[in-house]
N, C-alpha and C positions, 0 to 999 in steps of 0.2 A: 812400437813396443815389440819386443820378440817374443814370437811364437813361444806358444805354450806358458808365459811368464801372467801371475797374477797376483794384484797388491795383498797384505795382509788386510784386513776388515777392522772393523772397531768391536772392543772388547768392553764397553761398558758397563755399570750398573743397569739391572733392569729397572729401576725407577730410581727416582730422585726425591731428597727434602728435606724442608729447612731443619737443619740442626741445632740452631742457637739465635741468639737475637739478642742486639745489644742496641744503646742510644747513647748521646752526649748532649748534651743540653747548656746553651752557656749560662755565663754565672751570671749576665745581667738582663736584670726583668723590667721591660718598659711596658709602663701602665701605657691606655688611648690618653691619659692626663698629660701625658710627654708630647704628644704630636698635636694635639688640637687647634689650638694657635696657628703654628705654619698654614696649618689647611683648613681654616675657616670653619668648623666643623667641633661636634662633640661627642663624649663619649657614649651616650646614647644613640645618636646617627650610627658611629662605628657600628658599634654593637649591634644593631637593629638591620645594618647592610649586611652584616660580614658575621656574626657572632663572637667575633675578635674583644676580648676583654684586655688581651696585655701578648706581649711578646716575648723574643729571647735577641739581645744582638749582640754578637762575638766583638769579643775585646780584641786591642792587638792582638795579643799573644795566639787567641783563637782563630787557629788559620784554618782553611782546609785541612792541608795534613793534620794537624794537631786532633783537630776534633775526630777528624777520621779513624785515627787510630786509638782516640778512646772507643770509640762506640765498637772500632773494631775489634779490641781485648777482649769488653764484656761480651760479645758475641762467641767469640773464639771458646772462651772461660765457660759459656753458659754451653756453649758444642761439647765441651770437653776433648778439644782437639789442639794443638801448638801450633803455631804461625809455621815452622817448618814442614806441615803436613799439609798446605796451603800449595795447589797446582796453579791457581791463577787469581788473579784480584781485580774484578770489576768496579770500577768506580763513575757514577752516575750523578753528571753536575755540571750547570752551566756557569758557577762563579770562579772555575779557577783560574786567575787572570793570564796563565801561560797558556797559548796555542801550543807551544813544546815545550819540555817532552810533555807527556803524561802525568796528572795527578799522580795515579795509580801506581806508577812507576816509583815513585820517594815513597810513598805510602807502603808498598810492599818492603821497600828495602828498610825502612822504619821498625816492621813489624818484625823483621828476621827472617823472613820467608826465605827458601831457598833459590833467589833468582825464579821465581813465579813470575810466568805471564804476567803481565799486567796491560790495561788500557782502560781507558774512557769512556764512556757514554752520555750524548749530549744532545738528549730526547725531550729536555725541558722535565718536568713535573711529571712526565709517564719514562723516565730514565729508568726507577729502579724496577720494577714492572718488566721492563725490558730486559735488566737486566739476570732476574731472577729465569725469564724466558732461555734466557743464554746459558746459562750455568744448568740449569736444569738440563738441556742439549747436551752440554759439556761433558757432564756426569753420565750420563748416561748413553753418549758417541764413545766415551773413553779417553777421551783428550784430557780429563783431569777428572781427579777422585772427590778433590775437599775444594771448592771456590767460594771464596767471599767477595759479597756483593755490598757494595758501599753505597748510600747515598748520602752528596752532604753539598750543602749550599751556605752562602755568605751573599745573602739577597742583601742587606744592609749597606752592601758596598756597591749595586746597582741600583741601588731604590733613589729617586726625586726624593728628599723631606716638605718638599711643597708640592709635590701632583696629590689633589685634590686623590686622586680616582686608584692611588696605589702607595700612599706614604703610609696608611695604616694596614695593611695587608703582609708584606712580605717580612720574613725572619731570618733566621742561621740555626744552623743545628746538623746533625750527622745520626744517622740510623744503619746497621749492618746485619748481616744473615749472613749464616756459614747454610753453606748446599751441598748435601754429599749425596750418598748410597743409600738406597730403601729396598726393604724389601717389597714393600707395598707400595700401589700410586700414592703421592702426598703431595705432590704438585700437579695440577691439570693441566690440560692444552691454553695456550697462550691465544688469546683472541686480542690482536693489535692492528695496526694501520695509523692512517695519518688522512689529513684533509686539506692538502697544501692548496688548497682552492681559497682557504683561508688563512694563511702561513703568519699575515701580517697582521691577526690580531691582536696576538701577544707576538713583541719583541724590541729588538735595542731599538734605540730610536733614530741612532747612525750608524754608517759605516765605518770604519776605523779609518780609510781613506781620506775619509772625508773628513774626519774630526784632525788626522796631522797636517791635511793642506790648509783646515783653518787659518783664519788671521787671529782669532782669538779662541782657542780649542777649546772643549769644555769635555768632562767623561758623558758619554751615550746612555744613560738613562734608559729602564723599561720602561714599554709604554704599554697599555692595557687597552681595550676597548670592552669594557666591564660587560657591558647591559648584551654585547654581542656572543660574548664567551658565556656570561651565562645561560642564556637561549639554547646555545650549544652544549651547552656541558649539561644541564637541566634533561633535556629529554632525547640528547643521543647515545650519552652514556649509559642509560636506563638499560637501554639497548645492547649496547655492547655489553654489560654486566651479563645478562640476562643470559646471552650468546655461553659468556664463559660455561656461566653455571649447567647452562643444559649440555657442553663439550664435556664437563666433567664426568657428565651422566647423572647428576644429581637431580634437586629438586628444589627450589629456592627453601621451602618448608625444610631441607634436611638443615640447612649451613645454624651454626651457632652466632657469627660475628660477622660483620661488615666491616673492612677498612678501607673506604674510600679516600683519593687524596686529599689531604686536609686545603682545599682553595676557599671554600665560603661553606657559613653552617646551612644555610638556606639551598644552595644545588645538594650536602649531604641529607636533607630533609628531601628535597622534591625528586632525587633517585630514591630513595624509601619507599615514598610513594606509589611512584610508578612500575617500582617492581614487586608492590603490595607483599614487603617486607612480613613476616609472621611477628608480635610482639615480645617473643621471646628470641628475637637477633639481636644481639647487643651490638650498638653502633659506636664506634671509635668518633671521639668530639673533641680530640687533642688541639684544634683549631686555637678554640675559649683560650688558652692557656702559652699556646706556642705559636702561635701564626701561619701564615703560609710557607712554607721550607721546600717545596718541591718537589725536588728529588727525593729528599730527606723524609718529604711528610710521612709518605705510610708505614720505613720500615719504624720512625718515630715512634706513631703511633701503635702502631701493635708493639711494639718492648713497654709504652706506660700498660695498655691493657694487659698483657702477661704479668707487669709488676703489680698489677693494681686487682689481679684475680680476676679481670675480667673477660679476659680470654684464658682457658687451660687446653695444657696438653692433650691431644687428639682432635679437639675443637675444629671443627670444618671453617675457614675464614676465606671471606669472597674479597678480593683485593681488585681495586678500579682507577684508573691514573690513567689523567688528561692535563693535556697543558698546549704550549705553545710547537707550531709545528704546521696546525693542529695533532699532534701526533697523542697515540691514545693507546692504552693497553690492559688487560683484566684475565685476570688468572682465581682458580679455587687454591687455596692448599690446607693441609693439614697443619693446627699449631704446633710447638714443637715442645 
C-alpha cells in the first residue's frame, strides 16, 4: 500500500430494524387425516408428538420464487418501501433444488429490484435468524440501507410420505422482513454457532453422488433422529435464548413475545419452561396450523401474530432457531 494512502470506513446506520413483515401460506391444507395410513399412525399420536393438527403443501405452481415474492411484497408494502430501494436480498433455504445460481438471484430480479445483491443461506431451520444477523451488519456496516430477508422452504418435496418419524412434520411456506435504519437499537447482538459434532442428525439421507451412480436412483429423503434433536433442542436452546436476551441487555421479565422455531410444540413448551417465561409472553404456536417450514417458520410466524394482534408494534420479541447443522441462532428485536 503506499505511503500515507487510507481506505474510506463505512458509513452506516447506527442501528438497525425490522421494518415490515410479510408471509405466503399455500392454498392447500393437509389434515394428520391425509397422512395416517402411509405411516401406521394417528391423528392423536401426531398431535400428542408434534402438536401438528394440519399443514400447508405447495402446489406446482408454488415454487420457491413464487411464494417468495408474495411474502416478499406484503413485507415490502407493510415497510412502506419499493423493491427498487432494496440493497440486497437474503434468502434462507435448503429446498431450492438449484445448487446454481442462487434462489435469491430470480427472486430479486422478480421483484424489480435494482440489480441488488442477492445470495443464499443454507443454515437449515436457523437460516433466517442468520440471516436477519447479516442484514442487520449490512445496515449498519453501510454496505446496504434497506435488505430483505427471505425465508422459504418446499419441505414437501424432501419429505419420505412413509418415514414414520418425519411424514407428518414438515411443510412449505415463505415469511420475509425488510431491515433498514433505526434510530434506536431494534435488533440485538446475534448469539449463533453450530454443533457439527452432531451434523448428522438432521439431514439428506444421500449423497447426490451416490444416488446418480445408482442402478436404481431414488430422490435422498430427510432423515431425522427425533428423540436425539429433541434432547438437544429441549434444553440447549434454553440456553442459547437466554444468552441473546441478556446480550440485549434486557430481562427475560421485559420481552412481550416469543418466536421460537415452529419444529415441535412440546421443545416450544419445554424452552418456556426453562427460561421461566413471565405469563404475560405471548408464545407464537403457528406449528398447530402450518407445520415445520424451517426457514420459513419464524418470520411465518411472527407476520400471523402481528396479523392476529398478538404481537404489536414496539413489542420486544425473542426469536430462537435450530435445526440441522446443528447449526443454531437467537436474536431480541423490536416488532415493527
Amino acid at each position: 500500500m503506499a505511503a500515507g494512502v487510507t481506505l474510506a470506513g463505512g458509513s452506516g446506520a447506527a442501528y438497525a430494524r425490522i421494518m415490515g413483515v410479510g408471509a405466503y401460506r399455500p392454498r392447500r391444507v393437509v389434515p394428520n387425516s391425509e397422512l395416517v395410513e402411509a405411516i401406521d399412525s394417528s391423528d392423536e399420536w401426531i398431535q400428542q408428538r408434534s402438536g401438528i393438527k394440519e399443514r400447508r403443501w405447495a402446489a406446482d405452481d408454488e415454487t420457491v420464487e413464487m411464494m417468495s415474492v408474495e411474502a416478499a411484497r406484503e413485507a415490502l408494502a407493510a415497510a412502506g418501501i419499493d423493491a427498487r430501494q432494496v440493497d440486497c436480498v437474503v434468502v434462507a433455504t435448503v429446498s431450492h433444488m438449484l445448487n446454481l445460481p442462487s434462489a435469491a438471484t430470480a427472486i430479486a430480479h422478480r421483484l424489480g429490484t435494482e440489480q441488488a445483491a442477492a445470495f443464499d443461506v443454507a443454515a437449515a431451520c436457523a437460516g433466517f435468524c442468520h440471516g436477519v444477523a447479516l442484514a442487520s451488519d449490512m445496515v449498519r456496516g453501510g454496505s446496504a440501507r434497506h435488505v430483505l430477508v427471505i425465508g422459504v422452504e418446499r419441505l414437501s418435496d424432501m419429505t419420505d410420505p412413509t418415514d414414520r418419524g418425519t411424514a407428518f412434520i414438515f411443510a412449505d411456506g415463505a415469511g420475509a422482513v425488510v431491515v433498514g435504519p433505526s434510530e434506536t437499537p431494534a435488533i440485538g447482538p446475534v448469539v449463533w454457532g453450530s454443533d457439527g459434532e452432531q451434523y448428522d442428525l438432521i439431514r439428506q439421507k444421500a449423497d447426490w453422488r451416490d444416488v446418480v451412480a445408482s442402478d436404481s436412483p431414488s430422490f435422498p429423503f430427510m432423515a431425522m433422529q427425533g428423540a436425539a434433536v429433541f434432547r438437544w433442542a429441549s434444553f440447549a436452546m434454553a440456553k442459547t435464548a437466554q444468552q441473546a436476551v441478556d446480550r440485549a441487555g434486557i430481562r427475560v421479565e421485559d420481552l412481550d413475545v416469543f418466536v421460537p422455531h415452529q419444529a415441535n410444540m412440546r421443545i416450544t413448551d419445554a424452552m418456556a419452561r426453562a427460561m421461566k417465561l413471565p405469563e404475560h409472553v405471548r408464545i407464537a404456536r403457528d406449528i398447530a396450523e402450518q407445520g415445520n417450514t424451517s426457514a420459513a417458520s419464524i418470520p411465518m410466524a411472527l407476520a400471523r401474530m402481528v396479523a392476529d394482534g398478538e404481537a404489536r408494534s414496539g413489542d420486544l420479541a425473542l426469536l430462537v432457531a435450530f435445526g440441522a447443522g446443528l447449526s443454531y441462532a437467537a436474536q431480541v428485536v423490536v416488532v415493527p
